[in-house]
N, CA, C and O atoms as CSV, one atom per row, in Angstrom:
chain,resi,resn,atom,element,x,y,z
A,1,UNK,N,N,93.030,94.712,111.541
A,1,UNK,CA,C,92.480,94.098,110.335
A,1,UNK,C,C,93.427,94.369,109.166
A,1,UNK,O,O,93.736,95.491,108.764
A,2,UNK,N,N,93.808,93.316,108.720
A,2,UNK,CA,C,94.441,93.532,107.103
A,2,UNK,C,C,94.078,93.854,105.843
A,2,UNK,O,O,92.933,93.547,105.511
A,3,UNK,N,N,94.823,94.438,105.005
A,3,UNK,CA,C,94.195,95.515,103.664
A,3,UNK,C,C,93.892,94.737,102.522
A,3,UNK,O,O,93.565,95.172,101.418
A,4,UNK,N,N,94.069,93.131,102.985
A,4,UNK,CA,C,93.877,92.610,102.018
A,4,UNK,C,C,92.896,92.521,100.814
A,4,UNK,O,O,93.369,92.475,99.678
A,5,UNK,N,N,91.554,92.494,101.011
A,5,UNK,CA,C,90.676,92.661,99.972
A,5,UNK,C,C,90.674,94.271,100.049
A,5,UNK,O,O,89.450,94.371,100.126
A,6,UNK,N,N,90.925,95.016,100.070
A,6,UNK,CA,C,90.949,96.192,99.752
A,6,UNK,C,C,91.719,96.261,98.565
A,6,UNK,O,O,91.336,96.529,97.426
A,7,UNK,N,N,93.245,95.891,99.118
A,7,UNK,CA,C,94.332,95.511,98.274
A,7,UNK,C,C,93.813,95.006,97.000
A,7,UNK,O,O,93.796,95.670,95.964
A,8,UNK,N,N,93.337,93.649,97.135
A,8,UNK,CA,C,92.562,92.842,95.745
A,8,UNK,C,C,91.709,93.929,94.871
A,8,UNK,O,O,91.687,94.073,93.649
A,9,UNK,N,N,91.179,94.479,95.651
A,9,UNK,CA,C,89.934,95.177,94.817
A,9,UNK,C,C,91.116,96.110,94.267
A,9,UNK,O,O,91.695,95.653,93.282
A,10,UNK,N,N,91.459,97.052,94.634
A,10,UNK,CA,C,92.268,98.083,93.844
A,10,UNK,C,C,93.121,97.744,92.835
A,10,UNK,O,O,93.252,98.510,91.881
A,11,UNK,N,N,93.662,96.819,92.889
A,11,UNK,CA,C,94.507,96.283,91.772
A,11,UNK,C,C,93.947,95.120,90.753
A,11,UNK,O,O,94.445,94.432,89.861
A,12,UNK,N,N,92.249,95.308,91.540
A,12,UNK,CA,C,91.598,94.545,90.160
A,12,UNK,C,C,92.294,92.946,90.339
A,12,UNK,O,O,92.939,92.655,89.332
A,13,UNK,N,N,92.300,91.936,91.324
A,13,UNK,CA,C,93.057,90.840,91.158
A,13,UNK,C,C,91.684,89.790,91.535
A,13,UNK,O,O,90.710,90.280,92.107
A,14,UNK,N,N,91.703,88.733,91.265
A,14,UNK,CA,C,90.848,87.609,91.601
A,14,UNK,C,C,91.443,86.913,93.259
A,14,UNK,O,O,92.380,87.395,93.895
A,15,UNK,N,N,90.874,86.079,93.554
A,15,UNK,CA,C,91.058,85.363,94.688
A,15,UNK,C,C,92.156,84.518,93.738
A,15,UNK,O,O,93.386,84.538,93.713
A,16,UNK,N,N,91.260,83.843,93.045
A,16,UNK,CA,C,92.175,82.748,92.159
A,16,UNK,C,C,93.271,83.159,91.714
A,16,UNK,O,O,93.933,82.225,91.261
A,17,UNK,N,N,93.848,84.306,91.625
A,17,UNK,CA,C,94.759,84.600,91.200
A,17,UNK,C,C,96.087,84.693,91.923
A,17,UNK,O,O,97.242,84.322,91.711
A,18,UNK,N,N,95.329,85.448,93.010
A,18,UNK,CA,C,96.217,85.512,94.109
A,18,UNK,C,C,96.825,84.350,94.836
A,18,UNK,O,O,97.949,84.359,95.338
A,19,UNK,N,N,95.963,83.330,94.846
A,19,UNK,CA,C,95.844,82.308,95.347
A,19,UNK,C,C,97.133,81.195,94.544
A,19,UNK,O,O,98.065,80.550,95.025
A,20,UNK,N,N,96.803,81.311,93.624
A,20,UNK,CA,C,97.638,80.602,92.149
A,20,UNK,C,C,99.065,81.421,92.690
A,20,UNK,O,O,99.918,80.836,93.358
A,21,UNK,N,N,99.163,82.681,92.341
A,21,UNK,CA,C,100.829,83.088,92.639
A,21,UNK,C,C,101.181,82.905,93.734
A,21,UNK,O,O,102.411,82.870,93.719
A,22,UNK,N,N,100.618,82.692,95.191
A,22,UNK,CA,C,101.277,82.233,96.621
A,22,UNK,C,C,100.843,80.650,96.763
A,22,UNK,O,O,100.703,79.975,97.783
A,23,UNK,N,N,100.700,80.344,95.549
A,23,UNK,CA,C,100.712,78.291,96.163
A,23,UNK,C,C,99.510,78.424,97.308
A,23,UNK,O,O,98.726,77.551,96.937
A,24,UNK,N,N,99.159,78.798,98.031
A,24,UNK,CA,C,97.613,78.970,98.363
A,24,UNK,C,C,96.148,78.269,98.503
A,24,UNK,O,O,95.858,78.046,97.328
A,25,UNK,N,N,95.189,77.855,99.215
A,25,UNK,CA,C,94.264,77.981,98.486
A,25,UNK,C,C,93.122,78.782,98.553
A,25,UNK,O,O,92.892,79.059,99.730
A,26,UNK,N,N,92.200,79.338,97.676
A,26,UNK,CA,C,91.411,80.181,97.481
A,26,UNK,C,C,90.782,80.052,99.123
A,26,UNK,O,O,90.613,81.153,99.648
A,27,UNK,N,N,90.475,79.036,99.852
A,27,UNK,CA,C,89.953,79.063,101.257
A,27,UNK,C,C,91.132,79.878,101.884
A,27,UNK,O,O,90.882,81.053,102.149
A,28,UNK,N,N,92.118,79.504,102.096
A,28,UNK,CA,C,93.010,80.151,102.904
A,28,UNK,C,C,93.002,81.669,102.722
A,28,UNK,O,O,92.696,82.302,103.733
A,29,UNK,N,N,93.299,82.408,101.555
A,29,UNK,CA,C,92.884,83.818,101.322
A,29,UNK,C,C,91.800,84.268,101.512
A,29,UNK,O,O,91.609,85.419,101.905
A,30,UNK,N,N,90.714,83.253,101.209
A,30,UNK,CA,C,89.553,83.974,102.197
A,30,UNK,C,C,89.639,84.391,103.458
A,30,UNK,O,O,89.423,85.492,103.965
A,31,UNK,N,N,90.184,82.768,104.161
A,31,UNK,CA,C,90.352,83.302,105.802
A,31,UNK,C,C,91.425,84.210,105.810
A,31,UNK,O,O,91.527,84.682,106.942
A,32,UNK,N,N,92.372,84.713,104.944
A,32,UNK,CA,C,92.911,85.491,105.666
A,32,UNK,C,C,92.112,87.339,104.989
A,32,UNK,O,O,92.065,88.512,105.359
A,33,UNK,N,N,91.866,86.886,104.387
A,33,UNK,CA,C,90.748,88.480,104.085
A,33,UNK,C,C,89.855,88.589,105.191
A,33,UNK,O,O,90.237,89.529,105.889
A,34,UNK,N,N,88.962,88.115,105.604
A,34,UNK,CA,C,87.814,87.876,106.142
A,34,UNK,C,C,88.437,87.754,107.651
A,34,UNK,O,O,87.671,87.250,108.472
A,35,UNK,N,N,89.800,88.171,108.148
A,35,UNK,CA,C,90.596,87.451,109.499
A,35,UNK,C,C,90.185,86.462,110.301
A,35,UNK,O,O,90.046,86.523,111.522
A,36,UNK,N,N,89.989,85.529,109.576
A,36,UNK,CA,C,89.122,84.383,110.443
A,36,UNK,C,C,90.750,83.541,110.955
A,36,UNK,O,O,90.831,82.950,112.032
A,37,UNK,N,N,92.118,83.654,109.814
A,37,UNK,CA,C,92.998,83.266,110.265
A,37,UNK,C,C,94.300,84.275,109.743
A,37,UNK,O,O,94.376,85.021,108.767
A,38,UNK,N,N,95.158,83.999,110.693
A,38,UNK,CA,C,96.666,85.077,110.830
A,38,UNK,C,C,97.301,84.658,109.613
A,38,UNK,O,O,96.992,83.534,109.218
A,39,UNK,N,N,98.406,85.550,108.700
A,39,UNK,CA,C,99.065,85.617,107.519
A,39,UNK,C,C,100.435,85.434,108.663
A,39,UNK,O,O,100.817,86.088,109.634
A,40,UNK,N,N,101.012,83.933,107.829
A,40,UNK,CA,C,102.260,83.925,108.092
A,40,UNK,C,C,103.213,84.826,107.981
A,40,UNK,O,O,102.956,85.653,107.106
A,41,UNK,N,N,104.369,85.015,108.608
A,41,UNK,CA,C,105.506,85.917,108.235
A,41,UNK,C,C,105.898,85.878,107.223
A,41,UNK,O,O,105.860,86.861,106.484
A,42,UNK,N,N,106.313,84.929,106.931
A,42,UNK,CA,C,107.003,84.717,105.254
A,42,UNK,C,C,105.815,84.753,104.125
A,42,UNK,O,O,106.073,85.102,102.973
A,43,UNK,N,N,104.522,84.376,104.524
A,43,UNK,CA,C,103.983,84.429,103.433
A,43,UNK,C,C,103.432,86.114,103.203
A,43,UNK,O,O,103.225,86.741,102.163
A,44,UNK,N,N,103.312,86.486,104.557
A,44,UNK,CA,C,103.057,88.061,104.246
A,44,UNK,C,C,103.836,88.917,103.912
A,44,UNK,O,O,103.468,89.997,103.451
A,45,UNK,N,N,105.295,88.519,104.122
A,45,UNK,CA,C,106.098,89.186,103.647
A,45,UNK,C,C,106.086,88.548,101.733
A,45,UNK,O,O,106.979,89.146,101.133
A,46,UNK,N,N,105.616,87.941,101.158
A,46,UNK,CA,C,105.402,87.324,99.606
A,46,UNK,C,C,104.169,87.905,99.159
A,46,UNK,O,O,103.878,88.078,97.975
A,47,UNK,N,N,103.686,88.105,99.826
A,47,UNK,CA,C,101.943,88.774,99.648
A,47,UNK,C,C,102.462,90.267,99.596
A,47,UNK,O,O,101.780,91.126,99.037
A,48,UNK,N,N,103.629,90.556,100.164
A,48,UNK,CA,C,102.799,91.903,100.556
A,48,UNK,C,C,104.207,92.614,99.163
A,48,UNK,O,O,104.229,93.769,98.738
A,49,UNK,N,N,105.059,91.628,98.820
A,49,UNK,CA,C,105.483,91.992,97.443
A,49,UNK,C,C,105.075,92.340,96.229
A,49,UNK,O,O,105.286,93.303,95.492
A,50,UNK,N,N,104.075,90.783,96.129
A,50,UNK,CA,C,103.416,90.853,94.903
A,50,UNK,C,C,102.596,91.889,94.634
A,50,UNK,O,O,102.476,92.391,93.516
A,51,UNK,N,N,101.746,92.402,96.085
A,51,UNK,CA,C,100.789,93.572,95.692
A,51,UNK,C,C,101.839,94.713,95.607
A,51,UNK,O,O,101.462,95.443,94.691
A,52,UNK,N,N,102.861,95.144,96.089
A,52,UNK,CA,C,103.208,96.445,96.050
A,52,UNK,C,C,103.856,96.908,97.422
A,52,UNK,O,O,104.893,97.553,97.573
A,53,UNK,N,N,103.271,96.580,98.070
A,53,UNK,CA,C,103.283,97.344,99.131
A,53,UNK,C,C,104.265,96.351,100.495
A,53,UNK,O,O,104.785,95.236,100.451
A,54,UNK,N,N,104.178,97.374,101.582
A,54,UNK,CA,C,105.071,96.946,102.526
A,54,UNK,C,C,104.226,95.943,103.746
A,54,UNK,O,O,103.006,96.045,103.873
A,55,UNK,N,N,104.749,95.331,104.290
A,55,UNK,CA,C,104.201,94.145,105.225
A,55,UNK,C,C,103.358,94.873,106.182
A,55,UNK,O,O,102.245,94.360,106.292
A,56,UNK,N,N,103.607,96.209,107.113
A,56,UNK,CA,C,103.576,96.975,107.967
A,56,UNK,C,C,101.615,97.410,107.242
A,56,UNK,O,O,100.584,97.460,107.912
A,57,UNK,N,N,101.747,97.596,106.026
A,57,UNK,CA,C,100.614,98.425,105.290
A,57,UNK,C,C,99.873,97.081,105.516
A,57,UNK,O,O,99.063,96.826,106.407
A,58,UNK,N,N,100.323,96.272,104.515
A,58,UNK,CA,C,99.310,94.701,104.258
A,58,UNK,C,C,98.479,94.633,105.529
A,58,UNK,O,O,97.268,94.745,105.716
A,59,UNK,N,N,99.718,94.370,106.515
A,59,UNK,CA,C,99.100,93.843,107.923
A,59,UNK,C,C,97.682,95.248,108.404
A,59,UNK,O,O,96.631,94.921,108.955
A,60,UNK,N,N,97.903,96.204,108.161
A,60,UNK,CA,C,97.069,97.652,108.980
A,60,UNK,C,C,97.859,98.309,109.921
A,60,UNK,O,O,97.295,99.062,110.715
A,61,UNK,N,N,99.353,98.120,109.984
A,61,UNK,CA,C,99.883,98.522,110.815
A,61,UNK,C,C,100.312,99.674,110.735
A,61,UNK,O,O,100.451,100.393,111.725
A,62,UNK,N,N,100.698,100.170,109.066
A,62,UNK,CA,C,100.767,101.534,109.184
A,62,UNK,C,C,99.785,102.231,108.086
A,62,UNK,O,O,99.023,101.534,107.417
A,63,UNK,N,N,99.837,103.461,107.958
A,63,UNK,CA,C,98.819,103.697,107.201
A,63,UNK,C,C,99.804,104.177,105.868
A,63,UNK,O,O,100.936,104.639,106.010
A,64,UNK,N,N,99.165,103.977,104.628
A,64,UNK,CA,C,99.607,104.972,104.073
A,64,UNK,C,C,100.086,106.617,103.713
A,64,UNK,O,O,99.481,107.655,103.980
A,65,UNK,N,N,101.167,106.460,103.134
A,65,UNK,CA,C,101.648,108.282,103.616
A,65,UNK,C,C,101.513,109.200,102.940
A,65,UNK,O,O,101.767,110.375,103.204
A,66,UNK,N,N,100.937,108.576,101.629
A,66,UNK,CA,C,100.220,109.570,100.501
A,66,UNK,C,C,98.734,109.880,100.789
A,66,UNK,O,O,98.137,110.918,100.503
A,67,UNK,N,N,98.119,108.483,101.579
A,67,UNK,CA,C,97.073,109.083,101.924
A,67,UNK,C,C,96.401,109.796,103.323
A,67,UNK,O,O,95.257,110.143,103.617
A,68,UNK,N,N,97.730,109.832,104.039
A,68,UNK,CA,C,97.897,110.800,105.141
A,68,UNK,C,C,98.036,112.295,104.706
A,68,UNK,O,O,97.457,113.299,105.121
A,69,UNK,N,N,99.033,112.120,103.689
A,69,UNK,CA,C,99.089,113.372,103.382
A,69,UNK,C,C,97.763,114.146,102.743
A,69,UNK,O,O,97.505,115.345,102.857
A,70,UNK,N,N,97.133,113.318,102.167
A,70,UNK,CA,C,96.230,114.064,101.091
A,70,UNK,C,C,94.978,114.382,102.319
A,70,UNK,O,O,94.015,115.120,102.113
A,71,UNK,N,N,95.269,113.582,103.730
A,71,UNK,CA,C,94.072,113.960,104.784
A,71,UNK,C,C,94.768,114.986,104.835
A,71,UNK,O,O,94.180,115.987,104.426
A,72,UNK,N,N,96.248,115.205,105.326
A,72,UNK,CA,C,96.170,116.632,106.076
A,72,UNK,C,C,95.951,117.478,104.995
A,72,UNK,O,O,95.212,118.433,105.235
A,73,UNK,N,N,96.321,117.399,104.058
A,73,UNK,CA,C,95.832,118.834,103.312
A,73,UNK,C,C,94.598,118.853,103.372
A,73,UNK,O,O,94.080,119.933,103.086
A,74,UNK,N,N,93.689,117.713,103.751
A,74,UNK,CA,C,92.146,118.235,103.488
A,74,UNK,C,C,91.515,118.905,105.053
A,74,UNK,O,O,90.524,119.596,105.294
A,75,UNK,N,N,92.771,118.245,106.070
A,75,UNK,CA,C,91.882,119.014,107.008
A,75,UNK,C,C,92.529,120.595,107.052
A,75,UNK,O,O,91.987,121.495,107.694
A,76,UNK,N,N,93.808,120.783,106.244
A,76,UNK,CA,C,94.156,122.254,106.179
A,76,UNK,C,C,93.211,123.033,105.511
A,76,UNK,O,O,92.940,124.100,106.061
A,77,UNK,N,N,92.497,122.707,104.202
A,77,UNK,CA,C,91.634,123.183,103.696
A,77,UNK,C,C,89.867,123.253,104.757
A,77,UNK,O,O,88.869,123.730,104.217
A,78,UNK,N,N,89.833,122.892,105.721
A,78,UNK,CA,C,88.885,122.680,106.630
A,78,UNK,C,C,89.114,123.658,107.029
A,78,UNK,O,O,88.212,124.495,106.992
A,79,UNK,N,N,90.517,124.054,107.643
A,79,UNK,CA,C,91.038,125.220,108.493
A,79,UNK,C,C,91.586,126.394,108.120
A,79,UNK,O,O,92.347,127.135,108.741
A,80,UNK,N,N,90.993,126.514,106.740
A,80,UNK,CA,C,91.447,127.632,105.183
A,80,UNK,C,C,91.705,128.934,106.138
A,80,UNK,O,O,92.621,129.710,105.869
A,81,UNK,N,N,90.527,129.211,107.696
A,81,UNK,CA,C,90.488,130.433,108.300
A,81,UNK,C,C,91.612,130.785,108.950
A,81,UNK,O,O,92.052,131.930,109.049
A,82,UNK,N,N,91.986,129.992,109.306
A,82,UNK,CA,C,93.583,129.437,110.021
A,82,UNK,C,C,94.456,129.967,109.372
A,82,UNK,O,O,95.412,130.543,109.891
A,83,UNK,N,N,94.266,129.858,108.111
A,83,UNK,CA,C,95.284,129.927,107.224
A,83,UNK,C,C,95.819,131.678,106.985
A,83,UNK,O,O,96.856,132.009,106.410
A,84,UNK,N,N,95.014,132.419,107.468
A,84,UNK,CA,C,94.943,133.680,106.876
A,84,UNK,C,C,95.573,134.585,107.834
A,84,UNK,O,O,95.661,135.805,107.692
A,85,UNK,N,N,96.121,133.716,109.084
A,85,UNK,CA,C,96.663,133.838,110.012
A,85,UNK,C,C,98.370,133.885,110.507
A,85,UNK,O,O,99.119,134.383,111.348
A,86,UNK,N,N,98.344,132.832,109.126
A,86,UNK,CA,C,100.007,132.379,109.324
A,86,UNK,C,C,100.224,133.101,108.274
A,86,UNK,O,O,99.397,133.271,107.378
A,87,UNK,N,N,101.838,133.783,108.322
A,87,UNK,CA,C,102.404,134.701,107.838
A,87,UNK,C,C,102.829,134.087,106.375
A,87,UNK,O,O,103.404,133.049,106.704
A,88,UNK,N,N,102.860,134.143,105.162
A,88,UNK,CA,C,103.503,134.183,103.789
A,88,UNK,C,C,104.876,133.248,103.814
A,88,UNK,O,O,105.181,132.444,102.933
A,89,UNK,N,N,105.644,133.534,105.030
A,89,UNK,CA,C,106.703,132.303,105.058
A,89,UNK,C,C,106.223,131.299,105.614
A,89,UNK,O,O,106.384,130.255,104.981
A,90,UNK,N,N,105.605,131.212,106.715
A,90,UNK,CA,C,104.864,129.829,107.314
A,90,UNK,C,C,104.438,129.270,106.452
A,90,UNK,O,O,104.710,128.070,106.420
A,91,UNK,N,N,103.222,130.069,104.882
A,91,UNK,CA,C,102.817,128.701,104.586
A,91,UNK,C,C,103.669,128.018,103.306
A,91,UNK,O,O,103.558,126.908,102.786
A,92,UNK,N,N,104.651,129.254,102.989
A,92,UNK,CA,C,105.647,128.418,102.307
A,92,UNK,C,C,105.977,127.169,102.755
A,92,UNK,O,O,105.527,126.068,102.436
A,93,UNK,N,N,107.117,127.597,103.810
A,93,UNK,CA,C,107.411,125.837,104.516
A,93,UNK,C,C,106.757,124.997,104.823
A,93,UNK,O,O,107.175,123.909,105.219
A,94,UNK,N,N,105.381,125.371,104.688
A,94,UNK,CA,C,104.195,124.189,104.707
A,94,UNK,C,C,104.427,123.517,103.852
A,94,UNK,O,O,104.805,122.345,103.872
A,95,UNK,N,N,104.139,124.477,102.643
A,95,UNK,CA,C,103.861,123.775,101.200
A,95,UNK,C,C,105.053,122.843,100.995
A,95,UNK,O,O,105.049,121.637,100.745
A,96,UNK,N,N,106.222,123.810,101.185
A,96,UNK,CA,C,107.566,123.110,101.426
A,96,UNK,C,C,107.826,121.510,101.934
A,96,UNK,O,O,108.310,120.606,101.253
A,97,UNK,N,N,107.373,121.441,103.284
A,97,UNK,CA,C,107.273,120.330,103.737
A,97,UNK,C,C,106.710,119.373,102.905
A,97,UNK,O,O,107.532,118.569,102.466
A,98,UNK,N,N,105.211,119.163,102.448
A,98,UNK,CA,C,104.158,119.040,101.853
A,98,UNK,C,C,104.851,118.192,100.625
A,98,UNK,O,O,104.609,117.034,100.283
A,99,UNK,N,N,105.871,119.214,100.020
A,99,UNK,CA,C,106.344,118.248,98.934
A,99,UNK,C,C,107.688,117.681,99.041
A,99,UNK,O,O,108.109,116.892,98.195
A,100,UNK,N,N,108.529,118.139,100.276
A,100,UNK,CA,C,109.336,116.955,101.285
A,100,UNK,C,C,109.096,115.784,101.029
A,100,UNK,O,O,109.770,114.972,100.395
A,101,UNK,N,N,107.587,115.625,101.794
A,101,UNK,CA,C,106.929,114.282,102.253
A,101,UNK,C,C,106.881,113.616,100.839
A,101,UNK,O,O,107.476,112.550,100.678
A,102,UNK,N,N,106.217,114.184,99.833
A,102,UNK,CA,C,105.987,113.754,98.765
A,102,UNK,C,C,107.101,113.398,97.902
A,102,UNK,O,O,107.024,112.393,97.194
A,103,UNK,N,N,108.126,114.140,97.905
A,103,UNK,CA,C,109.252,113.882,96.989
A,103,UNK,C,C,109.822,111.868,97.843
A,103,UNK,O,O,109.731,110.797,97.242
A,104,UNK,N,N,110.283,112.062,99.145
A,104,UNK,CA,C,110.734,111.235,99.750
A,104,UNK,C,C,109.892,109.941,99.588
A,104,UNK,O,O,110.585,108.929,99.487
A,105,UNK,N,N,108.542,109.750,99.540
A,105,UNK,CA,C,107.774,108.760,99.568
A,105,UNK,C,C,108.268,108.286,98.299
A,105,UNK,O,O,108.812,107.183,98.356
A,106,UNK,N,N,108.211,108.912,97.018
A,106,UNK,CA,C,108.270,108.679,95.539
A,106,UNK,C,C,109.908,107.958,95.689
A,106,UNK,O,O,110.254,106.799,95.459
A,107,UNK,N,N,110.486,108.797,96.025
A,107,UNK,CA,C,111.936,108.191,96.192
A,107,UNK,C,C,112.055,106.439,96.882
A,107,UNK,O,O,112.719,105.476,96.498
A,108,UNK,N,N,111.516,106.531,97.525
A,108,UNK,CA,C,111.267,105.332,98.330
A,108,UNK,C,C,110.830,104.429,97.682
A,108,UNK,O,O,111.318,103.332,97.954
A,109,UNK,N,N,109.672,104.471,96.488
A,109,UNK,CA,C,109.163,103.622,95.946
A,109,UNK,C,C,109.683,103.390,94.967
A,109,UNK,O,O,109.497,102.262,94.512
A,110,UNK,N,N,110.601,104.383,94.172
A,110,UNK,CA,C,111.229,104.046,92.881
A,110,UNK,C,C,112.341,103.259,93.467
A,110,UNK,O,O,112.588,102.130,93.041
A,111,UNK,N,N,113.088,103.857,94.517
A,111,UNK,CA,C,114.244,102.206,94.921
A,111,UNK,C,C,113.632,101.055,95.240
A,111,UNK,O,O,114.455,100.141,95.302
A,112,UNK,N,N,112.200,100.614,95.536
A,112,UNK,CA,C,111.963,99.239,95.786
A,112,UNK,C,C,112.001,98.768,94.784
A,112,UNK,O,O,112.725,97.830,94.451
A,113,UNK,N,N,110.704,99.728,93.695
A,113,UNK,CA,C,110.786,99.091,92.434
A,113,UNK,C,C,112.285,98.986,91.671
A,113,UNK,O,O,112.521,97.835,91.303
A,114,UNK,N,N,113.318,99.936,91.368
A,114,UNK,CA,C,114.139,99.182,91.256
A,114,UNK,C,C,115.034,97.891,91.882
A,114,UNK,O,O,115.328,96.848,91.298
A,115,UNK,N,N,115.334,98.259,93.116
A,115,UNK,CA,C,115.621,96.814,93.683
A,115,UNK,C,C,114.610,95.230,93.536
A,115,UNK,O,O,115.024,94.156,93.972
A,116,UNK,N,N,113.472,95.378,92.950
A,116,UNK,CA,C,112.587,94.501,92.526
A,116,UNK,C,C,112.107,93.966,93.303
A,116,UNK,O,O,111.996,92.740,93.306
A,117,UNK,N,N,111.547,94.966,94.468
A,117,UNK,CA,C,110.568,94.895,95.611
A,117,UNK,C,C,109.222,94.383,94.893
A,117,UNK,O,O,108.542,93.370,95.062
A,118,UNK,N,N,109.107,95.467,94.037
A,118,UNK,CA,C,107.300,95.770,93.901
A,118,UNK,C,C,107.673,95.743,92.178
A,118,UNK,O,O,108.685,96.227,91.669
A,119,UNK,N,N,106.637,95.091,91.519
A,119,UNK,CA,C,106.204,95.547,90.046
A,119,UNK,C,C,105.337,96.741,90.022
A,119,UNK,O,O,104.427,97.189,90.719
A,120,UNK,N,N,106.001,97.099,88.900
A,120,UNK,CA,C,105.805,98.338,88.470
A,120,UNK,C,C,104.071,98.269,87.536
A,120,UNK,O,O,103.609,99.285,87.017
């Protein structure tokens, strides 16, 4: 299933709107919210500009990695008992990692937006 009205809702956009910037019509974005019909290649790759995001996400194919991340820290905090276990350097390089992931994602998104992937 595709993120599409999810997508819409979060960024606050109309059908009509969306519809208006991909030449479109408001039926067609329905069916493709509602998957009653498949998002072309090219047009999902135009769709999946305007919102932000990457074709892979639009489609459901991958998940987001900020909000992967923010699961695992919540299931680390699930496993707080766990925690009391691993030695003072372990959970450094956790944390370490933790903002790896985070630095690299940010990086990633500031070169699309500059290359004029995604509006800012």
């Amino acid at each position: 299933m595709n993120r599409l009205k999810e997508l819409k809702q979060a960024k606050k956009l109309s059908q009509k709107e969306i519809a208006k910037e991909m030449s479109i019509s408001e039926k067609t974005l329905s069916r493709w919210e509602n998957g009653e019909s498949q998002i072309k290649p090219e047009k999902a790759q135009q769709l999946a500009k305007y919102l932000g995001v990457n074709v892979g996400y639009l489609l459901g194919y991958e998940s987001n990695p900020l909000e992967r991340l923010k699961s695992l820290v919540d299931e680390l905090k699930e496993h707080k008992d766990l925690l009391g276990v691993l030695d003072w350097y372990t959970a450094f390089d956790l944390a370490n990692d933790i903002l790896a992931i985070a630095s690299v994602e940010k990086a990633r998104w500031l070169g699309r937006l500059n290359a004029g992937e995604i509006d800012s």
